[in-house]
C-alpha positions as CSV (number, residue, x, y, z in Angstrom):
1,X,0.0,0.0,0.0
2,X,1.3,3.6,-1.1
3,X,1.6,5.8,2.3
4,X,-1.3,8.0,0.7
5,X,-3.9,6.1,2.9
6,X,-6.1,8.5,4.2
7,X,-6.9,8.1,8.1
8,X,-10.6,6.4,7.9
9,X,-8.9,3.9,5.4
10,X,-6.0,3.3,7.5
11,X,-8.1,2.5,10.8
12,X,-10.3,0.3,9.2
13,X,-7.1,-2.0,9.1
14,X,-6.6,-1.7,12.7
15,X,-7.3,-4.7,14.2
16,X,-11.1,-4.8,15.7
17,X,-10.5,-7.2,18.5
18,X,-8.1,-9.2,20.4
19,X,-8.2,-12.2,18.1
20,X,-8.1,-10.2,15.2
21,X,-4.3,-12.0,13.7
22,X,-5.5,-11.2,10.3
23,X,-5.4,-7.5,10.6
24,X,-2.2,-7.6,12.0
25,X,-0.6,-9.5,9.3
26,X,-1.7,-6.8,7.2
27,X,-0.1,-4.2,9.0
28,X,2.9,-6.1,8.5
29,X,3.0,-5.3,4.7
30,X,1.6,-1.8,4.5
31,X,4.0,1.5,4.2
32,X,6.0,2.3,7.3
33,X,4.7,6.0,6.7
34,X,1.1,4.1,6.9
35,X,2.0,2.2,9.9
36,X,3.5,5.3,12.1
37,X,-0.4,7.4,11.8
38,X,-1.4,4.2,13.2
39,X,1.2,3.5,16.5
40,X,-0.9,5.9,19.1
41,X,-3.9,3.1,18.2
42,X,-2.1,0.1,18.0
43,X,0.1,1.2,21.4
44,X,-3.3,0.7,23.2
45,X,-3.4,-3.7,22.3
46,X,-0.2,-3.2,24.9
47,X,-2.7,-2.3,27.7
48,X,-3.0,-6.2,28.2
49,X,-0.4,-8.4,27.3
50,X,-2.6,-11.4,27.4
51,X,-5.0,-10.4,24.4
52,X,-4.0,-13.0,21.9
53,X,-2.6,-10.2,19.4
54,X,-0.9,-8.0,21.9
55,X,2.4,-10.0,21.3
56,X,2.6,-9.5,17.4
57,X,1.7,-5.7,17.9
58,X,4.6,-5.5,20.1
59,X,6.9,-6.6,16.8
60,X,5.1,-4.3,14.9
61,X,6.2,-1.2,16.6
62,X,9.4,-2.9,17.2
63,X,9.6,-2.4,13.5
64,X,9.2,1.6,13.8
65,X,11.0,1.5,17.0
66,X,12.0,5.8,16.3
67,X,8.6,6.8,16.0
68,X,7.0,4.5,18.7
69,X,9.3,6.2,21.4
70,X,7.1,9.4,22.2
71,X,4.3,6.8,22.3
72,X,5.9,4.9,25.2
73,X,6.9,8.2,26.5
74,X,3.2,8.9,27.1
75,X,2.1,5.9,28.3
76,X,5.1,5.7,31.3
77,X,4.3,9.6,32.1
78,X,0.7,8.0,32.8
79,X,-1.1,6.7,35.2
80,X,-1.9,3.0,33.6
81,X,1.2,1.3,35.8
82,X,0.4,-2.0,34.1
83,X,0.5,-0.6,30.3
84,X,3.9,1.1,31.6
85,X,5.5,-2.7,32.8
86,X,3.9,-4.2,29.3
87,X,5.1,-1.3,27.2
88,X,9.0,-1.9,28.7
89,X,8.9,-5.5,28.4
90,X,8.1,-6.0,25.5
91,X,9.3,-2.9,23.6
92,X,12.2,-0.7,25.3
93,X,13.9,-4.0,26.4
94,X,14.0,-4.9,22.9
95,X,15.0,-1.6,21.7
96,X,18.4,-1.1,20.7
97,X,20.3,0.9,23.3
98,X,21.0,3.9,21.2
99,X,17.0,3.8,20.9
100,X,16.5,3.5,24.8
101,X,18.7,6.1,25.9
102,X,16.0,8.6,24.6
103,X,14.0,6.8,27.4
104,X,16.5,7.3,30.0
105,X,15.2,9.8,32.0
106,X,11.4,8.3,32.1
107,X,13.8,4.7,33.3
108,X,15.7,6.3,36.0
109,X,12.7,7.8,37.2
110,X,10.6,4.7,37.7
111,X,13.3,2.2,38.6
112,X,14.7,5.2,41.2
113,X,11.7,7.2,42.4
114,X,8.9,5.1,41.7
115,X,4.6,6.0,42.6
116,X,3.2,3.8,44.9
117,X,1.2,1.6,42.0
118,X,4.8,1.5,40.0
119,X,6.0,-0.3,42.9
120,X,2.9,-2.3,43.1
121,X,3.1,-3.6,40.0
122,X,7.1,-4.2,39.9
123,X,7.4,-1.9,37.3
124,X,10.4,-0.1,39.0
125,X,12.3,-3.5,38.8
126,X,11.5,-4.0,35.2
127,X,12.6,-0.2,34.5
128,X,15.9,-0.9,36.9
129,X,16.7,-4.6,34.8
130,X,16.6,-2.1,31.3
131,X,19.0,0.5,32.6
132,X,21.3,-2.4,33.4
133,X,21.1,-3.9,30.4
């Protein structure tokens, strides 16, 4: 697909639920400009780790790993403490480090000086396990 999609074409081939593989094989094949418009939508299937697809959207945005980084950004300067361990498990810790020093900051501050519910949820240790990486 050309990256001249316009937006209401685009989200029709986000995926609709969280058994919905053949969507995401799509995705795999369109234009990386296509698939960036789509990362703040797809970023939300890493809210639960456990939908079936949430895995193989993961690999997706590993695959635009630049532009997903103000994505994760958002989503560890949140409140949702789960989305934030789920979000650096399976995409900072696979970034490459060059890529995950731009997350630095966000890292230190969670594995250092962590809220109450990043504590709760161990997400300071996961934060502190990528800055030792």
């Amino acid at each position: 697909m050309k990256g001249s999609e316009n937006m209401s074409d685009l989200y029709n081939l986000l995926p609709r639920d969280k058994h919905d593989f053949e969507r995401v094989d799509v995705l795999k094949y369109i234009d990386k400009e296509d698939l960036i418009k789509l990362i703040p939508k797809l970023i939300e299937w890493l809210q639960d780790i456990n939908w079936p697809i949430a895995m193989d959207v993961s690999k997706l945005l590993l695959t635009v790993p630049v532009e997903t980084i103000p994505f994760i950004r958002n989503v560890l300067a949140g409140d949702d403490d789960i989305w934030k361990e789920w979000c650096l498990r399976y995409i900072v810790k696979d970034l490459p480090t060059e890529l995950r020093e731009n997350l630095k900051e966000d890292l230190e501050r969670i594995a250092y000086r962590p809220t109450k519910g990043e504590e709760l949820e161990e997400v300071h240790i996961t934060a502190q396990e990528i800055l030792k990486k």
